[in-house]
Phi, psi and omega in degrees: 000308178300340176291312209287321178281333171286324164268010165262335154292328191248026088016256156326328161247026180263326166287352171255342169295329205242028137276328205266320182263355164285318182273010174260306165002269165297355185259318185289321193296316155309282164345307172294302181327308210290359177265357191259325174309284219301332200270269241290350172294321181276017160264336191295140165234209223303338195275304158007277181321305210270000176267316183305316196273018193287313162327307167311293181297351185286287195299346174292312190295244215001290186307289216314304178317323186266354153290294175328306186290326188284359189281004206002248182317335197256014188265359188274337171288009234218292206295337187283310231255338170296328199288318155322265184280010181262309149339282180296331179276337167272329170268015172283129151261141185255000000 
């Protein structure tokens, strides 16, 4: 039994390791990306620009919406208590 159980913990940290480095990955391959993102916004033009950013300003309504509905009954506690704790963090001075 104790055997069964020792190989289901080191399982278990064998799937949080080869979770922990994929997403350290996906976080460094994002990093990288971002100066080659910054050159082609600052190549695009004007027409470009304004189809990218129409995509864009699409796909924000689109998350924001599908935040707002699932937070359904629960969003008015949701938005006081961020609000709540966003608030004293923001107005702390160091």
């Amino acid at each position: 039994m104790t055997l069964c159980l020792t190989c289901g913990a080191l399982q278990m940290l064998k799937e949080a390791a080869v979770a922990i480095g994929k997403g350290v990955s996906a976080v460094f391959r994002f990093a990288l990306s971002i100066p080659g993102r910054l050159a082609a916004l600052a190549t695009m033009s004007p027409s470009d620009w304004a189809k990218w950013w129409k995509g864009t300003w699409v796909w924000l309504k689109e998350e924001a919406h599908h935040f707002w509905v699932s937070l359904g009954e629960n969003r008015h506690t949701y938005i006081q208590t961020s609000g709540e704790v966003c608030l004293p963090l923001a107005l702390k001075s160091d």
